[in-house]
C-alpha positions as CSV (number, residue, x, y, z in Angstrom):
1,X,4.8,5.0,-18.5
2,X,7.7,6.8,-19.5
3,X,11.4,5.7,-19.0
4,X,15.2,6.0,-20.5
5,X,16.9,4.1,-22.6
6,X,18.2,1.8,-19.8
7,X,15.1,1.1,-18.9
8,X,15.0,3.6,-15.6
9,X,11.8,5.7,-14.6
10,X,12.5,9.4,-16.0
11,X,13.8,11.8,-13.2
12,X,11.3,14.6,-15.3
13,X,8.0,12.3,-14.6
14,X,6.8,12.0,-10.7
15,X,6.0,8.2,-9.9
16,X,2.2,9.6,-9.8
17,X,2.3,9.9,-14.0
18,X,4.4,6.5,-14.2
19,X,1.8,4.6,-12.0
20,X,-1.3,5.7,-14.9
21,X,-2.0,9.1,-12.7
22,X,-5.3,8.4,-11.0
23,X,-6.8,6.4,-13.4
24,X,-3.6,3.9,-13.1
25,X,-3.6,4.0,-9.3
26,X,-6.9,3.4,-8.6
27,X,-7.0,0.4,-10.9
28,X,-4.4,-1.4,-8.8
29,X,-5.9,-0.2,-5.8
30,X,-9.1,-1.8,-6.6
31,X,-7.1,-5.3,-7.1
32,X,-5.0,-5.0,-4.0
33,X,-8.3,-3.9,-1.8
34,X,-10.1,-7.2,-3.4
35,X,-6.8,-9.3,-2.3
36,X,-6.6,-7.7,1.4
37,X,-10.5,-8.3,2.5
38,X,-10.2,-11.4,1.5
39,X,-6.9,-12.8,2.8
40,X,-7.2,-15.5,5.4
41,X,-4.1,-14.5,7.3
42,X,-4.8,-10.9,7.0
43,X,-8.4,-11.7,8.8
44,X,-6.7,-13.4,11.8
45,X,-5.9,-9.7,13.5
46,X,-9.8,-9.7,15.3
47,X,-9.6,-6.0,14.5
48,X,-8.9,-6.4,10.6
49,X,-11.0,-8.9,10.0
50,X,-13.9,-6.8,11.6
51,X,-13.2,-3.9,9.7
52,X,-13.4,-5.9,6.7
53,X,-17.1,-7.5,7.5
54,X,-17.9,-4.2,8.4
55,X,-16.8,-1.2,6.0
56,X,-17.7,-1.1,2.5
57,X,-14.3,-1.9,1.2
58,X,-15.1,1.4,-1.7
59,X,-14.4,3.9,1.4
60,X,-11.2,1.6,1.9
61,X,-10.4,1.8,-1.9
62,X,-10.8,5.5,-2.3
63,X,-8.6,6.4,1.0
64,X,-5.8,4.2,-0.2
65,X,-6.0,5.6,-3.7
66,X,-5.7,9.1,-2.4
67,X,-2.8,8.2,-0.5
68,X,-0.9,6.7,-3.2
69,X,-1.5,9.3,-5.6
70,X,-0.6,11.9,-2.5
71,X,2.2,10.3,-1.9
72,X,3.1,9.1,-5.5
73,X,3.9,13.2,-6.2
74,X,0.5,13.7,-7.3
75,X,-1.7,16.3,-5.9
76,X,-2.5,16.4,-2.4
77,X,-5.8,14.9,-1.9
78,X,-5.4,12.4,0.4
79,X,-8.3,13.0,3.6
80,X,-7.2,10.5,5.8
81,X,-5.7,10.2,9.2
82,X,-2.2,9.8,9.7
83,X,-0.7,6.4,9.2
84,X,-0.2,6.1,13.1
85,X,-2.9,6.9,13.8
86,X,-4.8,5.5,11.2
87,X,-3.2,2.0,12.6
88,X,-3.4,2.4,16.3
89,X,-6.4,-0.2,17.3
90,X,-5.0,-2.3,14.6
91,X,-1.8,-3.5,16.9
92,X,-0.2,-4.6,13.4
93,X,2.7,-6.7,14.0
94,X,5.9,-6.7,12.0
95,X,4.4,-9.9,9.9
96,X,1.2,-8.5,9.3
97,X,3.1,-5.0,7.6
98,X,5.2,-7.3,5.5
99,X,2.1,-9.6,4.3
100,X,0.4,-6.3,3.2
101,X,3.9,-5.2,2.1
102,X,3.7,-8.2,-0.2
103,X,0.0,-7.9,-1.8
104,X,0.6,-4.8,-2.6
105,X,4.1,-6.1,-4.5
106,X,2.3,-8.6,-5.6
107,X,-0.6,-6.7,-7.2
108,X,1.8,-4.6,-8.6
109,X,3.3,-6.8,-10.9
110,X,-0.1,-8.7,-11.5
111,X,-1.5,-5.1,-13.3
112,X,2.1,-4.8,-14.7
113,X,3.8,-2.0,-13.1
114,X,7.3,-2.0,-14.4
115,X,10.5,-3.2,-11.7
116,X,11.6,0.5,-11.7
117,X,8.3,2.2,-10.3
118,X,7.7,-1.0,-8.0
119,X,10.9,-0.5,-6.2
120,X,10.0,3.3,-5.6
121,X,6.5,2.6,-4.8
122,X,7.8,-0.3,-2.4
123,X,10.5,2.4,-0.6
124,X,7.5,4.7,-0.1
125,X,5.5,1.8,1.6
126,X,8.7,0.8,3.6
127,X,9.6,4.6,4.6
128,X,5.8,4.1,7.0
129,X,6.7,0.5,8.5
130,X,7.7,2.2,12.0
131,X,4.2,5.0,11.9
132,X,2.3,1.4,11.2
133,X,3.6,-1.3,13.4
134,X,2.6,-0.9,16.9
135,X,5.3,0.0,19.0
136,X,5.2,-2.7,20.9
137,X,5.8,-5.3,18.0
138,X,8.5,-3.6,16.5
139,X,11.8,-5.6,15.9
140,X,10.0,-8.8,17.7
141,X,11.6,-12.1,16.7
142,X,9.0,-13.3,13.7
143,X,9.4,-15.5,10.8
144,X,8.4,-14.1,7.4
145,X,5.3,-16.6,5.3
């Protein structure tokens, strides 16, 4: 991963190259896909937690994957619906985005993504909270874990 000087991302590099391109990606998706299937609090939304005891989690690992690396500034491969609607039956709730929210932080610095790509990767993720949290949850009085 290339960066300045200072220690910031290159403007020349798309976040896809600083994450490891594919290769990179798909590595920390495969840790954060291991994290979410089996997180107790993630499992109490009935929905989740049957997707997870249903769905081979490497369908899971490859849609995610091509969504990060589509939305990373890598090519456009992602096949997936659209995070809406992607989410809809889900009902996610403002505390349930922000416990994914932070596995996915977390597993970022676990495979040692540097601060600078974290925080960009991290704005990406926050730019979908409103396509993702059902509309009916949004801005509800919750308290974060």
């Amino acid at each position: 991963m290339s960066s300045t000087d200072t220690g910031e991302p290159s403007d020349a590099e798309p976040l896809f190259e600083r994450l490891g391109g594919v290769y990179g990606i798909a590595g920390a998706v495969d840790v954060l896909t291991d994290r979410l299937f089996h997180n107790d609090t993630a499992n109490k939304n009935p929905v989740t937690a049957e997707f997870h005891e249903t769905h081979d989690p490497a369908g899971f690992k490859y849609l995610v994957t091509a969504w990060t690396v589509t939305h990373a500034g890598g090519p456009d491969v992602y096949p997936g619906r659209g995070m809406e609607e992607a989410h809809e039956e889900l009902e996610v709730t403002e505390l349930e985005f922000d416990l994914v929210r932070t596995e996915i932080k977390a597993t970022l610095y676990h495979v040692g993504v540097p601060e600078p790509e974290i925080r960009e990767l991290m704005s990406i993720i926050d730019s979908f909270r409103d396509e993702v949290v059902a509309d009916k949850h949004r801005d509800e009085d919750w308290t974060a874990p």
